[in-house]
Residue frames as qw, qx, qy, qz and C-alpha x, y, z in Angstrom:
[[0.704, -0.378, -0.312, -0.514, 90.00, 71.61, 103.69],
 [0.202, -0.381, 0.823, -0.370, 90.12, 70.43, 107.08],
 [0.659, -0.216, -0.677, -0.246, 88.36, 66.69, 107.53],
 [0.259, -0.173, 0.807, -0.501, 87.70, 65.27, 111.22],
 [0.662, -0.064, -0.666, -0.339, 86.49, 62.40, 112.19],
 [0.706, -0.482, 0.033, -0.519, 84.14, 61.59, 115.42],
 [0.434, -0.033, -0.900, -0.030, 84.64, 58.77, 117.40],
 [0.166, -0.290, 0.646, -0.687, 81.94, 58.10, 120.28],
 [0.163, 0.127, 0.951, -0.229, 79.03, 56.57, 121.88],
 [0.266, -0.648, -0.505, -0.504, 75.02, 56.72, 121.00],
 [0.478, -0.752, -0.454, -0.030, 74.00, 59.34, 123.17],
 [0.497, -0.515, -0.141, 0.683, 77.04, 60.89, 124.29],
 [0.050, -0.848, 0.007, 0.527, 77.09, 64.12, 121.46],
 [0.576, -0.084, 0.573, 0.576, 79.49, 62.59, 118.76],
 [0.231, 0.578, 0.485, 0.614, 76.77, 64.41, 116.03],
 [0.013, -0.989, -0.128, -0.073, 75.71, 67.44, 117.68],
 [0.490, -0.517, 0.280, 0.644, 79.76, 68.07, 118.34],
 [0.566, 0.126, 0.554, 0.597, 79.90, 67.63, 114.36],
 [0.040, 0.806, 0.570, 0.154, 76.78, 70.13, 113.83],
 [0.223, -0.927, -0.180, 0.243, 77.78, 72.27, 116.02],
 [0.457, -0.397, 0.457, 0.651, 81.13, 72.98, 114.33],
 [0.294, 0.358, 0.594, 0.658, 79.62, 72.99, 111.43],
 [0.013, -0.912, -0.410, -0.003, 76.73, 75.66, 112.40],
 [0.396, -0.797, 0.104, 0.444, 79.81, 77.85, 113.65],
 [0.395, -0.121, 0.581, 0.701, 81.39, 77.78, 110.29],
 [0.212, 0.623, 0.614, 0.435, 78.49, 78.62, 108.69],
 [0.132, -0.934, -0.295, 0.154, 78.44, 82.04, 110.81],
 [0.338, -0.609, 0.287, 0.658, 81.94, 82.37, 110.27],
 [0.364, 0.744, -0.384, -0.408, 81.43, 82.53, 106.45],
 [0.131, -0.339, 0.923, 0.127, 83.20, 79.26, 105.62],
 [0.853, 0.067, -0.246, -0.455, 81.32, 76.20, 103.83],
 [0.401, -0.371, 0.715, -0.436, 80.85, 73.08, 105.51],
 [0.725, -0.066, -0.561, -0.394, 79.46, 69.32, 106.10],
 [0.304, -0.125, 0.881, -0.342, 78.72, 67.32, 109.26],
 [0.792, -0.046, -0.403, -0.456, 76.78, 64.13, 108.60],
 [0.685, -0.224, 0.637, -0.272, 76.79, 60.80, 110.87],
 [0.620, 0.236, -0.709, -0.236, 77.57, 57.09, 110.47],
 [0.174, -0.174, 0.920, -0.304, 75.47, 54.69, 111.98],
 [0.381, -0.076, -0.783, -0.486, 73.23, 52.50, 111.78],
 [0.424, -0.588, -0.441, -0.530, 70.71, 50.92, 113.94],
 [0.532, 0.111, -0.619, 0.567, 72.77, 51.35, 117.11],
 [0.464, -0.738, -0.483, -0.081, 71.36, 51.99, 120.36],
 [0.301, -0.864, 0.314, -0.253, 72.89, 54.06, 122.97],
 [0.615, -0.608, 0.502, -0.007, 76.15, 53.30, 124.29],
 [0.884, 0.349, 0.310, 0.027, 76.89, 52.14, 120.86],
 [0.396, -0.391, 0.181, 0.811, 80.11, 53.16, 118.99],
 [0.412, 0.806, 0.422, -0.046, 79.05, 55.74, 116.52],
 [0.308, 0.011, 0.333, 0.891, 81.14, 58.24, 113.77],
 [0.224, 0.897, 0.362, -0.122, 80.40, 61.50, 112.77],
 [0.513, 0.011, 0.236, 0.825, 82.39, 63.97, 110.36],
 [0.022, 0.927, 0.114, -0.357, 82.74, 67.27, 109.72],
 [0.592, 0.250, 0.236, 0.729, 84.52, 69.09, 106.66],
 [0.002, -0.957, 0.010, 0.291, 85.36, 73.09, 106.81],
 [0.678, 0.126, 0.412, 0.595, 86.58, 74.88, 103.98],
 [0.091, -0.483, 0.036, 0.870, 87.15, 78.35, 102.36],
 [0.300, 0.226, -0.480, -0.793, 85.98, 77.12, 99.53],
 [0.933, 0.034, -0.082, -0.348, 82.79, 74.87, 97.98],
 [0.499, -0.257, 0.825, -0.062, 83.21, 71.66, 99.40],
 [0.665, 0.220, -0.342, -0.626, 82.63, 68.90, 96.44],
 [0.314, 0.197, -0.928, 0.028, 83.23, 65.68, 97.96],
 [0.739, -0.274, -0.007, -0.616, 80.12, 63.51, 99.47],
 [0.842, -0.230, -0.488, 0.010, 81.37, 60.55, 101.22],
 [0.579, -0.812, 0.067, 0.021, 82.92, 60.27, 104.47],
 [0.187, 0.851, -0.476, 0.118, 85.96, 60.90, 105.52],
 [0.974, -0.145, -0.163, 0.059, 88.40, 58.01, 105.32],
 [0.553, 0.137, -0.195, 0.798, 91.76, 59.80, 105.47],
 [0.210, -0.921, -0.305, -0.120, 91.06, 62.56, 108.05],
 [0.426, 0.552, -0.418, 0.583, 93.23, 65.26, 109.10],
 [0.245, -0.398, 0.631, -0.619, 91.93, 65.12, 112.86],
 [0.549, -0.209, -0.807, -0.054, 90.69, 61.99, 114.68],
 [0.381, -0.400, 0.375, -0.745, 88.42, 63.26, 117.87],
 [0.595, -0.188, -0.779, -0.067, 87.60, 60.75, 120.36],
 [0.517, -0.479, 0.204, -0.679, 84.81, 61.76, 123.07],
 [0.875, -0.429, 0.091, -0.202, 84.51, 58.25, 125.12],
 [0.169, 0.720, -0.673, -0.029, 87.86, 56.59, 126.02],
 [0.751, -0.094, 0.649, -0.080, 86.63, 53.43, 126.35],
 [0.832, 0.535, 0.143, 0.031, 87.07, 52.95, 122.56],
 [0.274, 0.820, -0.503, 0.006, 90.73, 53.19, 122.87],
 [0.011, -0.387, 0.919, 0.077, 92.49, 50.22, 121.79],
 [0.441, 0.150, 0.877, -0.116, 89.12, 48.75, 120.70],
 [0.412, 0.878, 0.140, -0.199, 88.41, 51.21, 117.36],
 [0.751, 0.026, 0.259, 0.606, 90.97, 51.19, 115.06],
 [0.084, -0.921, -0.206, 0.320, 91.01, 55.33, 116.01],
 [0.240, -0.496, 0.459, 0.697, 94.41, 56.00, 114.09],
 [0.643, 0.292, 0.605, 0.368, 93.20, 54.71, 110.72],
 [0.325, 0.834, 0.335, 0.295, 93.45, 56.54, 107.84],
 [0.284, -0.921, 0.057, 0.259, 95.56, 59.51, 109.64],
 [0.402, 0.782, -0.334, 0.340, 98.51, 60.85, 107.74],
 [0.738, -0.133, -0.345, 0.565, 101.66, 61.19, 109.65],
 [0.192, -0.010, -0.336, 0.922, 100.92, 64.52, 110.15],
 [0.527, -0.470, -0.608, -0.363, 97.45, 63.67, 110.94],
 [0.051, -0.488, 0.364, -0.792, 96.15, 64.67, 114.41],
 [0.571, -0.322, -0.738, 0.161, 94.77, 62.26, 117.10],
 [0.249, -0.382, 0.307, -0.836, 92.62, 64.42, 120.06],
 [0.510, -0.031, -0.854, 0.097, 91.49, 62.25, 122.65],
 [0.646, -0.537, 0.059, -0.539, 89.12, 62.34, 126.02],
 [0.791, -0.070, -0.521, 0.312, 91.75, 60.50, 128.00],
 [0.487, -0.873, 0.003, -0.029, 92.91, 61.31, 131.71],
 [0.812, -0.211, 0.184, 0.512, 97.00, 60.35, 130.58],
 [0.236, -0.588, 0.346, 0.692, 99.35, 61.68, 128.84],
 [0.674, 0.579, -0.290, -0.355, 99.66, 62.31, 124.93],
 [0.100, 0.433, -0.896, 0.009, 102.72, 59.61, 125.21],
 [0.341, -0.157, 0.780, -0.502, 100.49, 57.23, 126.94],
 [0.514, 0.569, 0.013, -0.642, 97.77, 58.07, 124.62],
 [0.245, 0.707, -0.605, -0.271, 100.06, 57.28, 121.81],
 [0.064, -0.353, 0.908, -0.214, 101.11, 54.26, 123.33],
 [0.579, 0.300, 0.519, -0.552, 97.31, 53.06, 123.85],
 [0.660, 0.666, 0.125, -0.324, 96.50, 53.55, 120.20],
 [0.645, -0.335, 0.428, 0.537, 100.05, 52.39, 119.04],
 [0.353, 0.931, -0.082, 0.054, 100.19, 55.77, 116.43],
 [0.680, 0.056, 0.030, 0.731, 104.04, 56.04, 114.99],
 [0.354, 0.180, 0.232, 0.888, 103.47, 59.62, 113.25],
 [0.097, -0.648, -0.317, -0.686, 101.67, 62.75, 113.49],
 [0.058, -0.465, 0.424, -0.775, 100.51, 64.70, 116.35],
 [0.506, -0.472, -0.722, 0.014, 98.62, 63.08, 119.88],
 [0.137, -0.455, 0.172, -0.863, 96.63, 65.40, 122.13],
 [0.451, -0.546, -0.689, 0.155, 94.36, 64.56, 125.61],
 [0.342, -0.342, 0.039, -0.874, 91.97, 66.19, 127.56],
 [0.074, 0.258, 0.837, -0.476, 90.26, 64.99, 130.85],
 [0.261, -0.282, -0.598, -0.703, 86.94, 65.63, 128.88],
 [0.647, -0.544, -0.411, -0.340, 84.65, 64.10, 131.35],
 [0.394, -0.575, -0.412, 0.587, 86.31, 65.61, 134.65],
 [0.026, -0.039, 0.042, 0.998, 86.08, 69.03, 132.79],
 [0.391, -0.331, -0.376, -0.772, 81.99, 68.30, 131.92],
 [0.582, -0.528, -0.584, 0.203, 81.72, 66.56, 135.38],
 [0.361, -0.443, -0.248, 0.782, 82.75, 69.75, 137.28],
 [0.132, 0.062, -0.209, -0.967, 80.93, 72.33, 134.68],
 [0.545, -0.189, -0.325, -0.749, 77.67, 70.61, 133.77],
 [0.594, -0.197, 0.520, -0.582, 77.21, 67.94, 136.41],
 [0.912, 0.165, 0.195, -0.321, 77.52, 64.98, 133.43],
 [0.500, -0.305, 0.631, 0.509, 79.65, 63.26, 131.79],
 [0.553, 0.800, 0.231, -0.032, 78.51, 64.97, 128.33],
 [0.636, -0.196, 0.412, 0.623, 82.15, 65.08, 126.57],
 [0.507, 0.726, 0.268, 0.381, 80.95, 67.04, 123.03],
 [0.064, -0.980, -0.159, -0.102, 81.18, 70.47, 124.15],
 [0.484, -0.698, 0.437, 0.298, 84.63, 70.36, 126.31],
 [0.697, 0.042, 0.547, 0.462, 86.34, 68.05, 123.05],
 [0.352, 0.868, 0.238, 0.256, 85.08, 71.13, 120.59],
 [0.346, -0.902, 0.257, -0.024, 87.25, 73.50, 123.12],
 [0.489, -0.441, 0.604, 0.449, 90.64, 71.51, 123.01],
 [0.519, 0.642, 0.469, 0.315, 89.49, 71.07, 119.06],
 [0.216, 0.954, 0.107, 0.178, 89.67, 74.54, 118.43],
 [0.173, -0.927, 0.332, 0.018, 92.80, 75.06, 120.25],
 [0.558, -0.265, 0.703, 0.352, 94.91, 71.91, 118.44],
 [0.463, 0.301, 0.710, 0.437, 93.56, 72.17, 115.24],
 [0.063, 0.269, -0.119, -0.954, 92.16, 76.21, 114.78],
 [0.032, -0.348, -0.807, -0.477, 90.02, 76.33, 111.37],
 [0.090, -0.804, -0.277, -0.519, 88.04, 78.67, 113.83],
 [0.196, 0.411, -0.533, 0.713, 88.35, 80.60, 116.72],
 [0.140, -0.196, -0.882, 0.406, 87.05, 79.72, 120.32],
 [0.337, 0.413, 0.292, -0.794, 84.86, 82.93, 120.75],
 [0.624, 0.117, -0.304, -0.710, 82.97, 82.19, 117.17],
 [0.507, -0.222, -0.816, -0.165, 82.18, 78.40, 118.61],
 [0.039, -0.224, -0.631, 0.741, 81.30, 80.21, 121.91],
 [0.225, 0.169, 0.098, -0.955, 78.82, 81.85, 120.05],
 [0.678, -0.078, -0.422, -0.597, 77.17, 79.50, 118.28],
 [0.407, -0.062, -0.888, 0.205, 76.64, 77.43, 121.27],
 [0.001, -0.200, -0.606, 0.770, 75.02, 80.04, 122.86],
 [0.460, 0.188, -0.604, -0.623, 73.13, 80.11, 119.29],
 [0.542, 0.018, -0.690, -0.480, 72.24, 76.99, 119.16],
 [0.417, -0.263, -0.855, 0.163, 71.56, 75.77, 122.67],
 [0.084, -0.137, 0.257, -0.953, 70.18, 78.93, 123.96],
 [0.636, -0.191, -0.219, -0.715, 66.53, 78.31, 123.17],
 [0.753, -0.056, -0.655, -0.022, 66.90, 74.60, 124.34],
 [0.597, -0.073, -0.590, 0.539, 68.89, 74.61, 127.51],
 [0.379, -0.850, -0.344, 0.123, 68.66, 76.68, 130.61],
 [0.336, 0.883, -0.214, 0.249, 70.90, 79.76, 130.49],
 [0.573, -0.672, 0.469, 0.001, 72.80, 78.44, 133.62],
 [0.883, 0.078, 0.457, 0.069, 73.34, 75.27, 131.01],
 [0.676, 0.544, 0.072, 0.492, 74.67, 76.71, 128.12],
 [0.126, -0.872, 0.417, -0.224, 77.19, 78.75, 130.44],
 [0.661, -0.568, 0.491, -0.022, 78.23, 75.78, 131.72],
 [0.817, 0.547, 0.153, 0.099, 78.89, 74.61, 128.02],
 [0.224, 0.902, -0.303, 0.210, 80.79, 77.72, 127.35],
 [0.444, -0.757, 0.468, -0.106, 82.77, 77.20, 130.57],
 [0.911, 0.110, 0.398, 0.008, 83.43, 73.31, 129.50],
 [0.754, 0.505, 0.212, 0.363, 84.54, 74.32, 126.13],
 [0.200, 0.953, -0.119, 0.196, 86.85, 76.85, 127.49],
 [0.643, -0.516, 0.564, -0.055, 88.62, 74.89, 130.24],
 [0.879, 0.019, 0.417, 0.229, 89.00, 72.20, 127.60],
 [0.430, 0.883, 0.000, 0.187, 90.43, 74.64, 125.33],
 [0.206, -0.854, 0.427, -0.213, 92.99, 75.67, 128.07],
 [0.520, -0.532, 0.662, -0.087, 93.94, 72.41, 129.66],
 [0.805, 0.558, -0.192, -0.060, 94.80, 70.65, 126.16],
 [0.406, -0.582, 0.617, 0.339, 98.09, 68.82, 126.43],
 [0.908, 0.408, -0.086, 0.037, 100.13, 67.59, 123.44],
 [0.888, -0.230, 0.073, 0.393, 103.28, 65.91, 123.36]]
């Protein structure tokens, strides 16, 4: 079973990232959970969300304290979230930072497992015109940590924001979550 665990602001995507992974497992066949944790927090608030994919029935119902990935869409909560907990040593740490994975590392003072970055919000500033981080952090997801492939979360984005968004918009999703896909660094 793979676990991840959100980290971001109200407002910035942290649950529809989780959803939307999860919706894409469900097309791929695979059984799932994405649920939120928060309370009455306003925007700009920190907020968690998790996601479990599995081949098989999932039977656990609480959140995920020992995750095997730690995503983190706003980098102001680095070095003020205690973003490593719970991670194994060969636990994975993905990050919406503009440094290095070392740096990264260094930030979040992780000993073990693996540290990735992505410029998150100069890849959704230059595709969608916002700083809207979900979409581009799915994309380097999928290409540090697998569990699916890019084209079946390409699809259910165009799935699930099609009806919603303008088609120019959910291209510029796609485009987001492909660039971050590509310009992933780990250490």
């Amino acid at each position: 079973m793979l676990e991840i665990r959100w980290h971001g602001r109200g407002g910035q995507g942290a649950v529809t990232a989780a959803k939307l992974l999860a919706s894409a497992a469900m097309r791929a066949g695979k059984n799932f959970q994405a649920f939120p944790e928060y309370g009455p927090e306003r925007r700009g608030a920190p907020v968690q969300a998790f996601t479990r994919i599995d081949d098989e029935p999932i039977r656990v119902f609480s959140g995920v304290a020992e995750p095997d990935v730690v995503v983190v869409l706003d980098p102001s909560l680095i070095g003020k979230v205690p973003l490593a907990s719970g991670l194994s040593d060969e636990g994975i740490l993905l990050a919406n930072f503009d440094g290095s994975p070392q740096e990264l590392r260094e930030k979040v003072g992780m000993e073990g497992g693996k540290v990735y970055s992505v410029n998150a919000t100069a890849i959704a500033m230059e595709t969608m015109g916002k700083a809207i981080t979900n979409t581009p952090m799915v994309g380097a997801l999928m290409k540090v940590a697998g569990a699916l492939t890019i084209d079946q979360v390409i699809d259910e984005v165009r799935a699930m924001f099609g009806d919603k968004l303008k088609a120019s918009l959910v291209d510029a999703n796609v485009e987001a979550l492909r660039r971050a896909y590509e310009e992933v660094k780990g250490e």
